[in-house]
mmCIF file as gemmi writes it, N, C-alpha and C atoms, coordinates in Angstrom:
data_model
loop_
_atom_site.group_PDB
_atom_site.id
_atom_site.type_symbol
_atom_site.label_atom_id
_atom_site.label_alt_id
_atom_site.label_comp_id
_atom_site.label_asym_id
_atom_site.label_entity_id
_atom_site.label_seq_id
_atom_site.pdbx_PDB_ins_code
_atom_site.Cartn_x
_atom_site.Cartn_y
_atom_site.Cartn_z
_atom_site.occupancy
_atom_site.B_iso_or_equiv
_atom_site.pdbx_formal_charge
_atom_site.auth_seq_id
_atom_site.auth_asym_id
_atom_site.pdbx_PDB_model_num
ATOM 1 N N . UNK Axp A 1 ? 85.857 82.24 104.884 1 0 ? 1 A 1
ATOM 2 C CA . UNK Axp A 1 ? 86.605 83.196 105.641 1 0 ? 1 A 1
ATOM 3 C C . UNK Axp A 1 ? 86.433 84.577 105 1 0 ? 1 A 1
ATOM 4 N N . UNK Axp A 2 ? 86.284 85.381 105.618 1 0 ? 2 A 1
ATOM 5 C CA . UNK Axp A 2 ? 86.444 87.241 105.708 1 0 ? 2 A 1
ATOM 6 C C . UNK Axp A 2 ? 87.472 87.632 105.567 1 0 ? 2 A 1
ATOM 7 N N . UNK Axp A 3 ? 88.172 87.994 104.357 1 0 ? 3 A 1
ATOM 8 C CA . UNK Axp A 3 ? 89.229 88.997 104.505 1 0 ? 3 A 1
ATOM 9 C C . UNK Axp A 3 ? 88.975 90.354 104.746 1 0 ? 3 A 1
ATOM 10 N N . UNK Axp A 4 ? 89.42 90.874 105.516 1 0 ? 4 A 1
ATOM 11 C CA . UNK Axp A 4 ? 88.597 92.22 105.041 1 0 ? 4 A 1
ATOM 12 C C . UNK Axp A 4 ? 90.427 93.269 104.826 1 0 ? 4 A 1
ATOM 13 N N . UNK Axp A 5 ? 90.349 94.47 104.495 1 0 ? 5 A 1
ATOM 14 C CA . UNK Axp A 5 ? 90.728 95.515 104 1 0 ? 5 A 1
ATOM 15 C C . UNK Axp A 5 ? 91.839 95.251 105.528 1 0 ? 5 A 1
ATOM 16 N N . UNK Axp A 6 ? 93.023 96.266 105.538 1 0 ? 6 A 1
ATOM 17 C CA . UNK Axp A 6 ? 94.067 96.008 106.882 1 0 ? 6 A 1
ATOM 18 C C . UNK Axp A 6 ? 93.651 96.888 107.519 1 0 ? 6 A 1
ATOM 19 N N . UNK Axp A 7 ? 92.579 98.338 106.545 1 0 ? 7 A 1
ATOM 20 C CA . UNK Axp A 7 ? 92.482 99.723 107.689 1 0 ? 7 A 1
ATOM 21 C C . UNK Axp A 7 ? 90.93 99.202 107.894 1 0 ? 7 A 1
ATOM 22 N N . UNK Axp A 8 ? 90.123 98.304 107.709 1 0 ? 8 A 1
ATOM 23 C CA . UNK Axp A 8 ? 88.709 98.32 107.482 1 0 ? 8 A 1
ATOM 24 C C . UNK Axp A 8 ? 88.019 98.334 109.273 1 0 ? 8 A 1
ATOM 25 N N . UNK Axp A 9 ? 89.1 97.952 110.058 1 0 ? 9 A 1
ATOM 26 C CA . UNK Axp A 9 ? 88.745 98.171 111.445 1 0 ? 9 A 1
ATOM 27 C C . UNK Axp A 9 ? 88.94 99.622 111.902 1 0 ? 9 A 1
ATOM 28 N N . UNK Axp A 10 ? 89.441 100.713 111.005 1 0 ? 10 A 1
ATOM 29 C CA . UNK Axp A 10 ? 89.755 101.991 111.145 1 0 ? 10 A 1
ATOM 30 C C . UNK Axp A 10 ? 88.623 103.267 111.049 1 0 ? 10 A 1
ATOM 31 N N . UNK Axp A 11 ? 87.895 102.478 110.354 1 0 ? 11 A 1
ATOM 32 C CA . UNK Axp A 11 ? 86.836 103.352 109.484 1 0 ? 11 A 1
ATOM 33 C C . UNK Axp A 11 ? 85.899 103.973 110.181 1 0 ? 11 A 1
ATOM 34 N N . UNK Axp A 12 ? 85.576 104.094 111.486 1 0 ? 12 A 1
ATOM 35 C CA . UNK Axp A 12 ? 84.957 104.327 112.609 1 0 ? 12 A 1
ATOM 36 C C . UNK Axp A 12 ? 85.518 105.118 113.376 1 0 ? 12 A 1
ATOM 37 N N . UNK Axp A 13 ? 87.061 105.109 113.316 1 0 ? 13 A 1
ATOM 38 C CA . UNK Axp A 13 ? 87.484 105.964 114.216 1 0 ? 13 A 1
ATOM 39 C C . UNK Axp A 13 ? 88.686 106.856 113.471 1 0 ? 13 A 1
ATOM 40 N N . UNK Axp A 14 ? 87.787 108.054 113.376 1 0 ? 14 A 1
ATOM 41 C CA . UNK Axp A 14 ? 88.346 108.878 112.768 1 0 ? 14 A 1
ATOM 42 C C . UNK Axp A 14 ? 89.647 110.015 113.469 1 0 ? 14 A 1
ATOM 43 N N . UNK Axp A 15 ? 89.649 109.84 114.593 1 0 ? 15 A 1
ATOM 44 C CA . UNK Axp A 15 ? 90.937 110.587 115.423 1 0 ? 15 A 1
ATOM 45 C C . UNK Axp A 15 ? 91.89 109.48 115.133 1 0 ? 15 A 1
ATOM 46 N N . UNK Axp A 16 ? 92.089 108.353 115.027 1 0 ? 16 A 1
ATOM 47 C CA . UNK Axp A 16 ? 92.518 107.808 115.113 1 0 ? 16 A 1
ATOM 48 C C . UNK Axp A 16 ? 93.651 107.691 113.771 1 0 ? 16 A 1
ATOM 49 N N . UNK Axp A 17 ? 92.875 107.949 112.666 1 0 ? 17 A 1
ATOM 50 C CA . UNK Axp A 17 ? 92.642 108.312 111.115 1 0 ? 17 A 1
ATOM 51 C C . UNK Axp A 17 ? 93.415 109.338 111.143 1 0 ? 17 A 1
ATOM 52 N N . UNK Axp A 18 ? 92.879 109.938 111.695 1 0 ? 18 A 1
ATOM 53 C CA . UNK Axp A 18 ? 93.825 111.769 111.71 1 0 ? 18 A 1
ATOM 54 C C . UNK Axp A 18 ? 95.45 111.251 112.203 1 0 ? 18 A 1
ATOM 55 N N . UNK Axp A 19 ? 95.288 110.807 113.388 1 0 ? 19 A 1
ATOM 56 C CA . UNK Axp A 19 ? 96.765 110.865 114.071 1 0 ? 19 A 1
ATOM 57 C C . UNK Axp A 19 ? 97.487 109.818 113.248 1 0 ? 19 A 1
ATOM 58 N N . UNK Axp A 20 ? 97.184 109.123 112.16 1 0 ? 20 A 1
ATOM 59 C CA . UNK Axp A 20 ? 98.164 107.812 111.232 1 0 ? 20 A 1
ATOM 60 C C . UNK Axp A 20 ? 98.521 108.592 110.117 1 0 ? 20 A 1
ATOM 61 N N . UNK Axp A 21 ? 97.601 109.769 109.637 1 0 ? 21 A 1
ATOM 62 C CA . UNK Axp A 21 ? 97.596 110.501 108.255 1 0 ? 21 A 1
ATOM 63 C C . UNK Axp A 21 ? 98.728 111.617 109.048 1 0 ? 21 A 1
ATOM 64 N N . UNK Axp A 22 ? 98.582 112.037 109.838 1 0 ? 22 A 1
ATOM 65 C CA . UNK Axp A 22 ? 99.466 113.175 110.252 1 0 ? 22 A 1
ATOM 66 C C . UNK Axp A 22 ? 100.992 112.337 110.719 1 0 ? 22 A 1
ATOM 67 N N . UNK Axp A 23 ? 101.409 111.238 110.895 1 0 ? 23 A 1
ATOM 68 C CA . UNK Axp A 23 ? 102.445 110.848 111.194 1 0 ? 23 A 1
ATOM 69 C C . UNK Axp A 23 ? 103.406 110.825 110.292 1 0 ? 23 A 1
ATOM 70 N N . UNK Axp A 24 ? 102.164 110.351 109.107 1 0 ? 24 A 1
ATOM 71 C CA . UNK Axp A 24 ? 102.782 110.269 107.621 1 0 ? 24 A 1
ATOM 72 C C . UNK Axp A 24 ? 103.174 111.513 106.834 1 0 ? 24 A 1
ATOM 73 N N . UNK Axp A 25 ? 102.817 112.22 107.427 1 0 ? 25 A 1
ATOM 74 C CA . UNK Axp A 25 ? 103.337 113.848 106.682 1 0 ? 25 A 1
ATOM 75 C C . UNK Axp A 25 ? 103.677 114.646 107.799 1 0 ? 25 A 1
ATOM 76 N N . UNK Axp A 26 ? 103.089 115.221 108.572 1 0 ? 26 A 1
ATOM 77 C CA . UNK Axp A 26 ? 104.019 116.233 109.73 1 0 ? 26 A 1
ATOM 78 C C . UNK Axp A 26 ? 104.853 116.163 110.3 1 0 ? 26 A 1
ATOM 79 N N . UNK Axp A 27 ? 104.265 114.701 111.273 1 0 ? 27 A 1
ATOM 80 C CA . UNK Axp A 27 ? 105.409 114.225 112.159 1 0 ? 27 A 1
ATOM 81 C C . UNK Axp A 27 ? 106.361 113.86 111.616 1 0 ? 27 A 1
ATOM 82 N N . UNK Axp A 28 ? 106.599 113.087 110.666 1 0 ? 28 A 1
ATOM 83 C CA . UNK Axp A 28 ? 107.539 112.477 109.525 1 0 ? 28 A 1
ATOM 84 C C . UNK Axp A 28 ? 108.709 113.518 109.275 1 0 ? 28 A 1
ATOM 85 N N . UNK Axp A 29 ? 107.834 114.896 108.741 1 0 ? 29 A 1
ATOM 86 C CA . UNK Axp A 29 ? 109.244 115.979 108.296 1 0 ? 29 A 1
ATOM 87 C C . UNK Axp A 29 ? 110.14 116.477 109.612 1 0 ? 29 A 1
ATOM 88 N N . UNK Axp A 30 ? 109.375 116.661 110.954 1 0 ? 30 A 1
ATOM 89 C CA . UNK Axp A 30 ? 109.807 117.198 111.814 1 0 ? 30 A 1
ATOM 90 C C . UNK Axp A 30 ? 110.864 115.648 112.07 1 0 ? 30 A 1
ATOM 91 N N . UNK Axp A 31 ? 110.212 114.912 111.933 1 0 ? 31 A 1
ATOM 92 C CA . UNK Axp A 31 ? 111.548 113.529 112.782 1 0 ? 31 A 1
ATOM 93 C C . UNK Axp A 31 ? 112.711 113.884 112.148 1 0 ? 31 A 1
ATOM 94 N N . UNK Axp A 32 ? 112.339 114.494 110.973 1 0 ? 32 A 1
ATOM 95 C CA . UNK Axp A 32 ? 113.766 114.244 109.62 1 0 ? 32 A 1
ATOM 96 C C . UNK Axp A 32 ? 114.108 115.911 109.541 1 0 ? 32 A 1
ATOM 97 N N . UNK Axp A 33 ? 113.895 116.573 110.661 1 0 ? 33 A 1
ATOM 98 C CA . UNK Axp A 33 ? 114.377 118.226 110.599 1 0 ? 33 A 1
ATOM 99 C C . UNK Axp A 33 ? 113.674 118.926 109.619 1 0 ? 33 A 1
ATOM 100 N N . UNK Axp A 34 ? 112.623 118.58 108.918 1 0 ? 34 A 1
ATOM 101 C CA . UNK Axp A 34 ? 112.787 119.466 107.435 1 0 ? 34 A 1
ATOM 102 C C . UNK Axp A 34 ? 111.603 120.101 108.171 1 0 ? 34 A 1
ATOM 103 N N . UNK Axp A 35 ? 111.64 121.436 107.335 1 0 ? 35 A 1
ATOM 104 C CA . UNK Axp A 35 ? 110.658 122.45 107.998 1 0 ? 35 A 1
ATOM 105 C C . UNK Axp A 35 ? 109.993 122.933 106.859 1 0 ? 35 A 1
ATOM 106 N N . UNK Axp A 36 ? 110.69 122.4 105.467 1 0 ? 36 A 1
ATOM 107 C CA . UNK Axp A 36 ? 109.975 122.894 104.195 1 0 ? 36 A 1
ATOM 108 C C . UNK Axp A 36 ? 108.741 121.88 103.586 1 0 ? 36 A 1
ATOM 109 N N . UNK Axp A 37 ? 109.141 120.837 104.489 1 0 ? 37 A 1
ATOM 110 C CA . UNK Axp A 37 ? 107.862 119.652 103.964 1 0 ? 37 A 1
ATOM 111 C C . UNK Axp A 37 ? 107.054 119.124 105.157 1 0 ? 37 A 1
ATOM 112 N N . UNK Axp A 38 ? 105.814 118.447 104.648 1 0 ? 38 A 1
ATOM 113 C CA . UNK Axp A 38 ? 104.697 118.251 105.74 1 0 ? 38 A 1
ATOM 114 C C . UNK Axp A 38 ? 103.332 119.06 105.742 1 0 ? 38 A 1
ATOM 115 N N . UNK Axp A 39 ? 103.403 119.651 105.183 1 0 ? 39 A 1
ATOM 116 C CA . UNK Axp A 39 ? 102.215 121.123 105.222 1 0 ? 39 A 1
ATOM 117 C C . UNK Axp A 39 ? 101.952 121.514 104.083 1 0 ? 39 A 1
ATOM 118 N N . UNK Axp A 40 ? 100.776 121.904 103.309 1 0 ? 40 A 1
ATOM 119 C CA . UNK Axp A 40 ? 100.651 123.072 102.317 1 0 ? 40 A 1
ATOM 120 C C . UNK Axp A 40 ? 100.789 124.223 102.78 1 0 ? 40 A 1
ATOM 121 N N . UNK Axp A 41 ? 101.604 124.667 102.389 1 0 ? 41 A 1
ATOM 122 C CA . UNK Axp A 41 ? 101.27 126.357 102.841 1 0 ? 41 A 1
ATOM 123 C C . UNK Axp A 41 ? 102.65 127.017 101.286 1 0 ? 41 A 1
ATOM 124 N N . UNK Axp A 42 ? 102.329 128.07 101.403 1 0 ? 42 A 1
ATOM 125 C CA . UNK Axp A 42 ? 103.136 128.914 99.912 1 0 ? 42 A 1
ATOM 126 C C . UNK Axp A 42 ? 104.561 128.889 100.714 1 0 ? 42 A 1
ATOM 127 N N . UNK Axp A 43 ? 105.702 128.646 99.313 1 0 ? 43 A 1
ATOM 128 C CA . UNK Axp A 43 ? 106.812 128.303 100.1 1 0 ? 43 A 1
ATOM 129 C C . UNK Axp A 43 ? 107.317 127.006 100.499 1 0 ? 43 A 1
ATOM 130 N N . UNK Axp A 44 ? 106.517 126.188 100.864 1 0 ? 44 A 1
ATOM 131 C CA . UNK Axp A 44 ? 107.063 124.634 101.004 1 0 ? 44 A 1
ATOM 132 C C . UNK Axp A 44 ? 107.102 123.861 99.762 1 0 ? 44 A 1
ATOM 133 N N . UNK Axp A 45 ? 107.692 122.501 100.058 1 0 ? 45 A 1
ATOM 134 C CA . UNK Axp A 45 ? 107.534 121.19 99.129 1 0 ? 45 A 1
ATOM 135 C C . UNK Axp A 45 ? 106.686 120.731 99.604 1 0 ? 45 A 1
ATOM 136 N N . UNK Axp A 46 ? 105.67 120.411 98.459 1 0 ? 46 A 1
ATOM 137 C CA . UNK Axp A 46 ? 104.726 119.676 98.48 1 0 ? 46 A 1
ATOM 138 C C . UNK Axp A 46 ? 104.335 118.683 97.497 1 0 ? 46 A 1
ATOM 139 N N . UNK Axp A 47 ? 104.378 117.051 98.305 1 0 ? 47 A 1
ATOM 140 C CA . UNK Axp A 47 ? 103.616 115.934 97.396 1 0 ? 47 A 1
ATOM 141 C C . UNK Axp A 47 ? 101.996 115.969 97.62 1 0 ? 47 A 1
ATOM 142 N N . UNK Axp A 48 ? 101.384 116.054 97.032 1 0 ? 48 A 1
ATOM 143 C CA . UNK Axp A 48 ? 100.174 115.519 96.705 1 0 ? 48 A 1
ATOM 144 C C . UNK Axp A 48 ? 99.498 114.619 96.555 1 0 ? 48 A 1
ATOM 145 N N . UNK Axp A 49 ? 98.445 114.058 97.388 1 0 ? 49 A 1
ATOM 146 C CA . UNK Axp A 49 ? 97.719 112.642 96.877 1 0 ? 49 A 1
ATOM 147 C C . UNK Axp A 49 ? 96.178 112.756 96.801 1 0 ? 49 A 1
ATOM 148 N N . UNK Axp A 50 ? 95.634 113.334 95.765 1 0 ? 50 A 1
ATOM 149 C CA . UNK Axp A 50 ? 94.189 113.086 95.543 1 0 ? 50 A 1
ATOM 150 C C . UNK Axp A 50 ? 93.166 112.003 95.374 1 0 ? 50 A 1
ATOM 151 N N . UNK Axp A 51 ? 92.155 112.472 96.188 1 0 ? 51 A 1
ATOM 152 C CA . UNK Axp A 51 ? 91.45 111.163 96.296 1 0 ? 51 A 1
ATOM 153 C C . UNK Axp A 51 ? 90.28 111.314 96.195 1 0 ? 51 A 1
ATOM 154 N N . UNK Axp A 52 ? 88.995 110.68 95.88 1 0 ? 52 A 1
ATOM 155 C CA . UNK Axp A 52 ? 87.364 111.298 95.681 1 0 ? 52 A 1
ATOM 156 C C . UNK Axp A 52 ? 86.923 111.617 96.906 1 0 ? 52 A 1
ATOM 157 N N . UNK Axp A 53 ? 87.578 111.317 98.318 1 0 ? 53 A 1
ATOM 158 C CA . UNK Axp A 53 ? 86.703 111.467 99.45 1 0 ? 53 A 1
ATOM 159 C C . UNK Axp A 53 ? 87.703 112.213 100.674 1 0 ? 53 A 1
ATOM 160 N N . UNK Axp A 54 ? 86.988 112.163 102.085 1 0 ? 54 A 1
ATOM 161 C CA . UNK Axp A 54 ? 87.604 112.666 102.847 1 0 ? 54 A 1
ATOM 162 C C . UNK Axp A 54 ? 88.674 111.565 103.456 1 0 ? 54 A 1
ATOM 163 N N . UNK Axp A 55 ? 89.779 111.053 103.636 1 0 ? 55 A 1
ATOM 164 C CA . UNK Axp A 55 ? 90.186 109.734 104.342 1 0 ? 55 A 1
ATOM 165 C C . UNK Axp A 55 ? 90.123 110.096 105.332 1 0 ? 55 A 1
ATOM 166 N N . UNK Axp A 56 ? 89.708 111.54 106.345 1 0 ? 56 A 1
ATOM 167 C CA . UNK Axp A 56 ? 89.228 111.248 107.774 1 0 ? 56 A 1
ATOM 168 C C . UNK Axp A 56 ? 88.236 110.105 107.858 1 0 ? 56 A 1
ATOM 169 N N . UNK Axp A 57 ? 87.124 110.628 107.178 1 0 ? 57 A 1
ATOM 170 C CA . UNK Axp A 57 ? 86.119 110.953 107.245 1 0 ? 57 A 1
ATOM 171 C C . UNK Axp A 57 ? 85.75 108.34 106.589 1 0 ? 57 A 1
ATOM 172 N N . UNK Axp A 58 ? 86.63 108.892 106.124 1 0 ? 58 A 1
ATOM 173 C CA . UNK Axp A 58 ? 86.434 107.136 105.978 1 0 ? 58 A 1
ATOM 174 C C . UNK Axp A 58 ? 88.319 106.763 104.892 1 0 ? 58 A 1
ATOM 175 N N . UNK Axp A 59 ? 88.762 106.051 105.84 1 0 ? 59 A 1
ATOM 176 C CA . UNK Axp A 59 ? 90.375 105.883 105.614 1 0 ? 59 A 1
ATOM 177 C C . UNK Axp A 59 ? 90.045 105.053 104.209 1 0 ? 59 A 1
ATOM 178 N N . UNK Axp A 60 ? 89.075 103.933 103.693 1 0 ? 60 A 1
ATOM 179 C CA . UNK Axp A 60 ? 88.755 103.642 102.929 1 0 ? 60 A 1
ATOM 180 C C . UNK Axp A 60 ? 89.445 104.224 101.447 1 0 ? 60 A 1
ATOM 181 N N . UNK Axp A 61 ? 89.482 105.68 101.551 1 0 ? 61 A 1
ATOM 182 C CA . UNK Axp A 61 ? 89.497 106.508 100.259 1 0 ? 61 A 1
ATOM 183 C C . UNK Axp A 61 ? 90.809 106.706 99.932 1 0 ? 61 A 1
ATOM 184 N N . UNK Axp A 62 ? 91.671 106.292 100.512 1 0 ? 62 A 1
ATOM 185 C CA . UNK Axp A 62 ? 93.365 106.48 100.474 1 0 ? 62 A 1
ATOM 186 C C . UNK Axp A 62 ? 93.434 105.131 99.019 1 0 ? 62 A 1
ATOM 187 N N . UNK Axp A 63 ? 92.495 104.205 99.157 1 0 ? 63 A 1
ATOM 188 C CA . UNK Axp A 63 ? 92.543 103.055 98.259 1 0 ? 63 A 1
ATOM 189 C C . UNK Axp A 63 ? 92.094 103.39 96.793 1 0 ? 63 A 1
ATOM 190 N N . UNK Axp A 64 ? 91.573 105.087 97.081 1 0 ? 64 A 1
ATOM 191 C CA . UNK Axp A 64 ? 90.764 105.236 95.828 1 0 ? 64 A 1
ATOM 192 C C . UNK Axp A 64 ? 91.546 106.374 94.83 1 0 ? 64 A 1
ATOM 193 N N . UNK Axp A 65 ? 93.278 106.618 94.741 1 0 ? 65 A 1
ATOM 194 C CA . UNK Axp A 65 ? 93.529 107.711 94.336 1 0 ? 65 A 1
ATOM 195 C C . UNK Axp A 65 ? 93.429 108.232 92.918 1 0 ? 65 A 1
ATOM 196 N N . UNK Axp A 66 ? 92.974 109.215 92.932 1 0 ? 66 A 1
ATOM 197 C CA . UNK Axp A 66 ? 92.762 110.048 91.819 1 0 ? 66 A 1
ATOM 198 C C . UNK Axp A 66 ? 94.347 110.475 90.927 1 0 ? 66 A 1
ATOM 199 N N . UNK Axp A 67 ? 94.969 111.084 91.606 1 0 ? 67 A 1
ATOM 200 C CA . UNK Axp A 67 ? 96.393 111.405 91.086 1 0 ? 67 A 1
ATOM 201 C C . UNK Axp A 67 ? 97.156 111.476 92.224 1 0 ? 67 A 1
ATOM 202 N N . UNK Axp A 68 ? 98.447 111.688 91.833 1 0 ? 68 A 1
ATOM 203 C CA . UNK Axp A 68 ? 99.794 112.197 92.744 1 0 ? 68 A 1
ATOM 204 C C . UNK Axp A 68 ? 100.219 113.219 92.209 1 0 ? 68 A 1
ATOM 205 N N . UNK Axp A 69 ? 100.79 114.383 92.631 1 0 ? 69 A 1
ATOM 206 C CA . UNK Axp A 69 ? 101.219 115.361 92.227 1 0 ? 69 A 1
ATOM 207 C C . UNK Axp A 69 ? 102.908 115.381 92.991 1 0 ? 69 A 1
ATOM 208 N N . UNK Axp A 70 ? 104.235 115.118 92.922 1 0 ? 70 A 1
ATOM 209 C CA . UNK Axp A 70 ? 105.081 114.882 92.903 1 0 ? 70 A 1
ATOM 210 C C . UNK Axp A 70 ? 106.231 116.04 92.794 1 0 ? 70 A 1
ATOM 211 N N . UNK Axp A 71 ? 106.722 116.878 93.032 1 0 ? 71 A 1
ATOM 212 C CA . UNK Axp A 71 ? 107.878 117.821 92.591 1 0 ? 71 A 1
ATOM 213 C C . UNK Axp A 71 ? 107.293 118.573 91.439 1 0 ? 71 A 1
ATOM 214 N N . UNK Axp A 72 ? 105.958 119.011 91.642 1 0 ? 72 A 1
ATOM 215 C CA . UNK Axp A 72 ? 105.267 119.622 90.71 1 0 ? 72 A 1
ATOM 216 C C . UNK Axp A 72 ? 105.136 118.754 89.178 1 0 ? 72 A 1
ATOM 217 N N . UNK Axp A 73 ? 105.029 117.309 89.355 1 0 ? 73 A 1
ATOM 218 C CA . UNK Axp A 73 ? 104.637 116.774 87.823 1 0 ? 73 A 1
ATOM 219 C C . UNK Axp A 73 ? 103.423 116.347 87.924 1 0 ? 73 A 1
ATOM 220 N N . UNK Axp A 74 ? 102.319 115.854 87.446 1 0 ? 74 A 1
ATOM 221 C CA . UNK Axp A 74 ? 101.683 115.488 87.749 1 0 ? 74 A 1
ATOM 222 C C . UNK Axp A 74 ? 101.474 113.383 87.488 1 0 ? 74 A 1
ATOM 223 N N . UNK Axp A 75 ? 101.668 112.666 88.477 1 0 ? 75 A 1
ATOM 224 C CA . UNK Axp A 75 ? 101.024 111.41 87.973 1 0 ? 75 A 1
ATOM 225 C C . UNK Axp A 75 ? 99.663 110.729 88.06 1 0 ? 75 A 1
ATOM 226 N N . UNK Axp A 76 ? 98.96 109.596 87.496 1 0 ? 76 A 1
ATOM 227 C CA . UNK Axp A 76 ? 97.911 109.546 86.906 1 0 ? 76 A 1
ATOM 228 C C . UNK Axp A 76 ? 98.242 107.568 86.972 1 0 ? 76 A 1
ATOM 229 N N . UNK Axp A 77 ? 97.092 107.304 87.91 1 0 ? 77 A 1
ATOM 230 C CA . UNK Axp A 77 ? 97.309 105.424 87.118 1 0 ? 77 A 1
ATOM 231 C C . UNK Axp A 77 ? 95.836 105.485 86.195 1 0 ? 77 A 1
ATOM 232 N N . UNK Axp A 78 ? 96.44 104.254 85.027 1 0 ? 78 A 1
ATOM 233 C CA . UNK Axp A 78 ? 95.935 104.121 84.006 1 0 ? 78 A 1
ATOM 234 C C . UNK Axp A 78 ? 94.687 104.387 84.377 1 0 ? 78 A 1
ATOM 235 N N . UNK Axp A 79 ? 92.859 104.467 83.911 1 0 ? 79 A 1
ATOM 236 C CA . UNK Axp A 79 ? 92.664 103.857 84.063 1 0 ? 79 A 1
ATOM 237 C C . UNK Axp A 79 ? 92.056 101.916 83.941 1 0 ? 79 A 1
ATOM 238 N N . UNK Axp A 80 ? 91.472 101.52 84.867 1 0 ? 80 A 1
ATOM 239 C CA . UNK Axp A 80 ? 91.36 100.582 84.527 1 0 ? 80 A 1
ATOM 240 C C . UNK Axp A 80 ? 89.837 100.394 85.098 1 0 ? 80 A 1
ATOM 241 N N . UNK Axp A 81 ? 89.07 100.81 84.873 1 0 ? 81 A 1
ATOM 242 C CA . UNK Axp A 81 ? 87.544 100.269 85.183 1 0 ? 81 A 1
ATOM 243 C C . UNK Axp A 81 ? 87.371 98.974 85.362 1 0 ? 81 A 1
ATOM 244 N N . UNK Axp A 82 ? 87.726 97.877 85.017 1 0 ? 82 A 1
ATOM 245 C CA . UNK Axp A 82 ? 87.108 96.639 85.342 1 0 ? 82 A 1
ATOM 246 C C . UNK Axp A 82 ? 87.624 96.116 86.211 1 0 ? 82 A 1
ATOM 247 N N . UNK Axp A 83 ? 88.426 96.971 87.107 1 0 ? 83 A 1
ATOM 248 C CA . UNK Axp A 83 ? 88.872 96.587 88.648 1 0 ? 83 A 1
ATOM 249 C C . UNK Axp A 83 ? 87.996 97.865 89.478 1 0 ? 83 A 1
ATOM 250 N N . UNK Axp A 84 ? 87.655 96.374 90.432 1 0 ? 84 A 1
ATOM 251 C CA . UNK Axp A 84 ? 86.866 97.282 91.463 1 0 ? 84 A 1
ATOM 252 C C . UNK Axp A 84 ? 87.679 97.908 92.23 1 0 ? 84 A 1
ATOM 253 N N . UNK Axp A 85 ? 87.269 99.536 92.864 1 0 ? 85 A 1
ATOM 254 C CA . UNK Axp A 85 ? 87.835 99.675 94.581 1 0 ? 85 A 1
ATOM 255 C C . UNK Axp A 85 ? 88.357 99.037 95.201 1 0 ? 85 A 1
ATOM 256 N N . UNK Axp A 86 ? 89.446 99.132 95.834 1 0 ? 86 A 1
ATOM 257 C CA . UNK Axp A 86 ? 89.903 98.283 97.151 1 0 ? 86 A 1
ATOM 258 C C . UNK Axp A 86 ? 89.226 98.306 98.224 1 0 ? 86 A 1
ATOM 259 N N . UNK Axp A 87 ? 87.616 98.448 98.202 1 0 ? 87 A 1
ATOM 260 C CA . UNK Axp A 87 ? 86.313 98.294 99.478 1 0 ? 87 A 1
ATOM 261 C C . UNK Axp A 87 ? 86.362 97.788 99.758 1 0 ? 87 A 1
């Protein structure tokens, strides 16, 4: 049997990608009134999630994060090289 990944049927369709990533941050602040979060722009709250790639561009890369940046701290998972990607 094939397990594959839960977004791995996603990876192709990148509007699709867009409108799940934007629910999770735009739409999200507007459901909850806030007008200071959802967006970078100077002036707002902003969380951060870095990653090596585009997750339009392949949702794949949300599995691959680099850091979180949090209320301006920065976090960091260990690392651990002898675990692969979540590919």
């Amino acid at each position: 049997m094939i397990r594959l990944h839960p977004v791995d049927h996603w990876r192709q369709d990148s509007d699709r990608v867009a409108r799940a990533l934007r629910a999770a941050t735009a739409t999200a602040a507007q459901l909850l009134g806030r007008e200071d979060i959802g967006v970078l722009e100077p002036g707002r709250v902003a969380d951060i999630v870095a990653m090596p790639g585009d997750p339009i561009a392949d949702i794949g890369h949300t599995a691959e994060v680099d850091f979180v940046m949090r209320s301006g701290h920065l976090h960091r998972i260990p690392d651990n090289s002898s675990t692969p990607p979540h590919r």
